[in-house]
LOMIDREN-162338 format. One record per atom (N, C-alpha, C): residue in three letters; x, y, z. Coordinates in steps of 0.2 Angstrom, whole numbers, padded with zeros to 4 digits, always signed. Layout:
ALAXYZ/...
END
This chain:
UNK-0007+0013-0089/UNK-0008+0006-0091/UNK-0015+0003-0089/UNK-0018+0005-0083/UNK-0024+0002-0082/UNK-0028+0008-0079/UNK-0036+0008-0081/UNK-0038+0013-0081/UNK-0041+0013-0072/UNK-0043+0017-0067/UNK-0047+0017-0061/UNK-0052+0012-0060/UNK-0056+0014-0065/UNK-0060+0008-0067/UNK-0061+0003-0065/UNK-0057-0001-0068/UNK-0052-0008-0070/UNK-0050-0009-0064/UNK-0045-0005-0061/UNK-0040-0006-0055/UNK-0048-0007-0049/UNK-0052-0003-0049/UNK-0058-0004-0044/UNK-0062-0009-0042/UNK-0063-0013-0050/UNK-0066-0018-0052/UNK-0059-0025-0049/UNK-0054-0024-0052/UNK-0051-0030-0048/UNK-0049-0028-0042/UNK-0049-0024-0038/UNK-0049-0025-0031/UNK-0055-0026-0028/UNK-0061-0025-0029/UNK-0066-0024-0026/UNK-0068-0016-0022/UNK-0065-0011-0025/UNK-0067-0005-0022/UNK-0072-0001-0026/UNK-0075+0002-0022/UNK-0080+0006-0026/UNK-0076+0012-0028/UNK-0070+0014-0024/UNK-0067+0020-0026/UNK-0061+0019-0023/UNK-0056+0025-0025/UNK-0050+0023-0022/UNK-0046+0026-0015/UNK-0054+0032-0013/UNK-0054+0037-0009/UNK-0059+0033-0001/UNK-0055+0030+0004/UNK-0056+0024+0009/UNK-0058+0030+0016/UNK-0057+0035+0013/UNK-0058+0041+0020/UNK-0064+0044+0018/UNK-0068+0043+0011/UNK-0074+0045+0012/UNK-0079+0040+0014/UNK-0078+0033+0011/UNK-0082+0028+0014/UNK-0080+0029+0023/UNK-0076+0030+0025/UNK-0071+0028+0032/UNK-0080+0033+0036/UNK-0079+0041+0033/UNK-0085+0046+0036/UNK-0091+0042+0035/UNK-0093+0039+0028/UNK-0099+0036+0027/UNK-0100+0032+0036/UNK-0095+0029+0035/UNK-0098+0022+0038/UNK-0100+0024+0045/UNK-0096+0029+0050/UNK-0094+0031+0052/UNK-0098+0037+0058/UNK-0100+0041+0053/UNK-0105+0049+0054/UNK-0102+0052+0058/UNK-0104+0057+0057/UNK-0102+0063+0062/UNK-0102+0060+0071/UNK-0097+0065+0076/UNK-0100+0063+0082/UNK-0097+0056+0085/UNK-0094+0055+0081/UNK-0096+0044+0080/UNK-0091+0042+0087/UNK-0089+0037+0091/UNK-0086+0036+0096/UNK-0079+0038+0091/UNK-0075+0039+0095/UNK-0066+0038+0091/UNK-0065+0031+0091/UNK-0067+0027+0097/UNK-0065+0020+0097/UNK-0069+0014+0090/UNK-0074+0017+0089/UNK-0076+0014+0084/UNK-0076+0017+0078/UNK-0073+0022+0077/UNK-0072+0024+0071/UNK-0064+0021+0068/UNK-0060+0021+0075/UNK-0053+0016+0073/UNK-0057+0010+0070/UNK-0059+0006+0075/UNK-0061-0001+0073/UNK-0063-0002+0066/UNK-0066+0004+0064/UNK-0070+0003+0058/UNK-0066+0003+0051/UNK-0061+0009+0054/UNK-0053+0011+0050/UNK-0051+0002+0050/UNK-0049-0001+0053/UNK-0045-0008+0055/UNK-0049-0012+0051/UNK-0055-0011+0049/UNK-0055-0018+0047/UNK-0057-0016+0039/UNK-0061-0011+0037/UNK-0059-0007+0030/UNK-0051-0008+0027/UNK-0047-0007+0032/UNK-0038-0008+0029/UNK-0038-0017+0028/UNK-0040-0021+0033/UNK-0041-0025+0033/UNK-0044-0030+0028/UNK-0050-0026+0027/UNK-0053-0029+0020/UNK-0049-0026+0011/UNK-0044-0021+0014/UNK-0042-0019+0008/UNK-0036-0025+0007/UNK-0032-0027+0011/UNK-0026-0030+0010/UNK-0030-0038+0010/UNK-0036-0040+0009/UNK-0037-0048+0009/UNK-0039-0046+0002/UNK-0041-0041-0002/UNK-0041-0041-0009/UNK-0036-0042-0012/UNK-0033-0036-0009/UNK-0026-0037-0014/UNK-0022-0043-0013/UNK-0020-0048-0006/UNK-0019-0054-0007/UNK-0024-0056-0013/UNK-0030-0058-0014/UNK-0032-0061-0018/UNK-0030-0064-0026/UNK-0030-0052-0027/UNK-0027-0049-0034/UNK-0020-0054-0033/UNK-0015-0053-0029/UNK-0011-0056-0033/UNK-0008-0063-0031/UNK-0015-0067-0028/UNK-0012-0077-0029/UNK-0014-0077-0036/UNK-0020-0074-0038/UNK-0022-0073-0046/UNK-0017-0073-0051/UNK-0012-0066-0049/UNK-0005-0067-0052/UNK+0000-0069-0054/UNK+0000-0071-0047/UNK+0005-0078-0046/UNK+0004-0083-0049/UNK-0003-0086-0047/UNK-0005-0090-0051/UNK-0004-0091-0058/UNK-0008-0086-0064/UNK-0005-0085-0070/UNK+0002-0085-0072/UNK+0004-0082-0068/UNK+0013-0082-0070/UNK+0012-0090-0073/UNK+0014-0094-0065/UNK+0016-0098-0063/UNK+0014-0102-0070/UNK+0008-0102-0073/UNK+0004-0109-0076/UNK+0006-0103-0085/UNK+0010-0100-0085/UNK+0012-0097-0091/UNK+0016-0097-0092/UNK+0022-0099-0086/UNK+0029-0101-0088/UNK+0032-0093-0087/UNK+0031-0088-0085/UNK+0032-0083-0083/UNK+0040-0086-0077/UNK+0037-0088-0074/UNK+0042-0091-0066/UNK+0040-0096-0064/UNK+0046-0099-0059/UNK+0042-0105-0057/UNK+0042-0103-0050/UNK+0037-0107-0046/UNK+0037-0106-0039/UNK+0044-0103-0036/UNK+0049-0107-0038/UNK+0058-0108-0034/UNK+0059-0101-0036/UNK+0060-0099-0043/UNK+0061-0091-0044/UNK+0059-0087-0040/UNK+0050-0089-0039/UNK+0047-0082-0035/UNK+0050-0083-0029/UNK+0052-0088-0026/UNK+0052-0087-0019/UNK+0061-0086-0019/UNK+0066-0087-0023/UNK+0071-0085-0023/UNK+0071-0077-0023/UNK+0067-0073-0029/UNK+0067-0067-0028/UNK+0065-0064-0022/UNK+0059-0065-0018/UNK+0058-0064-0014/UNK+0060-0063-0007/UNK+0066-0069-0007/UNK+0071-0070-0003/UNK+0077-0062-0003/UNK+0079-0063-0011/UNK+0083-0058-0011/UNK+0080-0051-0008/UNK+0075-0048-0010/UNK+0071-0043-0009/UNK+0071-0044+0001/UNK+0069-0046+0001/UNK+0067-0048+0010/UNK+0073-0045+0012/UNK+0081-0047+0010/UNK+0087-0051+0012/UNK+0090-0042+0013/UNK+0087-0038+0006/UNK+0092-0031+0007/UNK+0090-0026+0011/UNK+0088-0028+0015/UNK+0089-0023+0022/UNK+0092-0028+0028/UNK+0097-0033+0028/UNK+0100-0037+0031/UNK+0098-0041+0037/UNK+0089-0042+0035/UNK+0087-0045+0041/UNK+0082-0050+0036/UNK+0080-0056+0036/UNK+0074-0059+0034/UNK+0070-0060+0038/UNK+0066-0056+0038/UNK+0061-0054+0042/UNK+0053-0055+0038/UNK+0051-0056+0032/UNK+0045-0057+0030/UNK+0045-0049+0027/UNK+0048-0046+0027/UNK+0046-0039+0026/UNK+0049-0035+0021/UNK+0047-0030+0015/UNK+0054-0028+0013/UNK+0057-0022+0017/UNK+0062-0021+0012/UNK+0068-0013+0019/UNK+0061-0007+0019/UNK+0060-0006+0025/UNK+0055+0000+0024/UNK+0061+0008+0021/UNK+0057+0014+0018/UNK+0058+0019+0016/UNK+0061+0023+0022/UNK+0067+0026+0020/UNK+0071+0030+0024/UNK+0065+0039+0025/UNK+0065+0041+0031/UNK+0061+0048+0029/UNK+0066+0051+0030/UNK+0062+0057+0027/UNK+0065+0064+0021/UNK+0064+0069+0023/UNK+0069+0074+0023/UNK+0068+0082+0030/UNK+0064+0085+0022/UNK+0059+0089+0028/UNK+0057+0093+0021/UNK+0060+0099+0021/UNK+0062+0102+0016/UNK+0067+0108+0016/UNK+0066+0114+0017/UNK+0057+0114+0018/UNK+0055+0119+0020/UNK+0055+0119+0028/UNK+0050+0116+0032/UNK+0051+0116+0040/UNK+0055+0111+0041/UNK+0059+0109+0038/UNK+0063+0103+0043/UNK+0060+0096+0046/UNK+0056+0095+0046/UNK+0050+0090+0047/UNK+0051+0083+0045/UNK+0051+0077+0046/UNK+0054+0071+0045/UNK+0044+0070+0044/UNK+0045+0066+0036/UNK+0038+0063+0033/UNK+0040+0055+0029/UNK+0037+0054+0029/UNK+0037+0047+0024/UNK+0042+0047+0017/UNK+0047+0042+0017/UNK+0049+0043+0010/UNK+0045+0044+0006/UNK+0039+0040+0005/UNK+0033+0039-0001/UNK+0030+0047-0003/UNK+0030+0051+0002/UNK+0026+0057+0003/UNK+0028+0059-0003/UNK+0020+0063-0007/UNK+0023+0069-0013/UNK+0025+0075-0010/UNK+0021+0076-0003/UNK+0019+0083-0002/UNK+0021+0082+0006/UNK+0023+0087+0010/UNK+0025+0088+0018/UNK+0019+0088+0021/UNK+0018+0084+0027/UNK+0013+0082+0027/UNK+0008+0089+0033/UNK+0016+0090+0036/UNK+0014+0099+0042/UNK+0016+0104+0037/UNK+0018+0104+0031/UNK+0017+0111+0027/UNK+0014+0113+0020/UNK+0015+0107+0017/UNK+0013+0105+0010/UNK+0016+0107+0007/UNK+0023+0108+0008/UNK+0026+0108+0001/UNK+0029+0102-0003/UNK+0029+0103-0010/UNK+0032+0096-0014/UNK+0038+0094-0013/UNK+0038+0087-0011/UNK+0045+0084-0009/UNK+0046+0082-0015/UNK+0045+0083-0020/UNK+0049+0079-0026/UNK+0050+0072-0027/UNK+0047+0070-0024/UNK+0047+0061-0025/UNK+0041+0059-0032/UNK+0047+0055-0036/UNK+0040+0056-0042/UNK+0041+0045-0040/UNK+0045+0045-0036/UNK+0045+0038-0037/UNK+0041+0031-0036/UNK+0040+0027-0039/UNK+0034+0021-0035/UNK+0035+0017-0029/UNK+0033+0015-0025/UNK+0036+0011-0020/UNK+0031+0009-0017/UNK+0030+0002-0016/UNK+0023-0001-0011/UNK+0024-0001-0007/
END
């Protein structure tokens, strides 16, 4: 749907790869404790993009008749509500034995993270 490009240009990234800037920024040798620091506020800087990308969103919907405020925040509610806690959060991803070693990984994983084989997850989830 949308080219790397495109997605780079509206988030503000140079690339989609935050582990090569992470060594740029970083250098060989570098303290651990500021290399974390520098991980935290890079993650940090990625998520006040994306909030931006999507009041933008919002925004257009909103003023396009797409949904009204009370819809969004109704769907939101329900979304929130199906892991039976309103907590601000949606149900996080159940993990997945790999069937090779046995090894508990992230739902989202394509690949085991201790052996690399393909977990078969072709599906989307944020």
């Amino acid at each position: 749907m949308f080219d790397e490009d495109f997605l780079g240009d509206l988030f503000g990234f140079d690339d989609w790869d935050l582990s090569g800037r992470r060594k740029e920024m970083v250098g060989i040798g570098a303290d651990r404790d500021y290399e974390l620091r520098v991980e935290v506020e890079m993650l940090a800087d990625r998520v006040a993009r994306q909030a931006l990308v999507i009041q933008a969103l919002v925004a257009t919907c909103i003023d396009n008749g797409v949904f009204t405020r009370q819809q969004l925040l109704l769907t939101r509610n329900h979304i929130d509500d199906q892991d039976g806690t309103r907590d601000g959060r949606a149900a996080q991803p159940s993990a997945v034995s790999c069937p090779s070693c046995g090894k508990a990984n992230a739902k989202r994983r394509k690949s085991c993270m201790f052996c690399g084989l393909g977990l078969g997850s072709e599906d989307f989830e944020l």
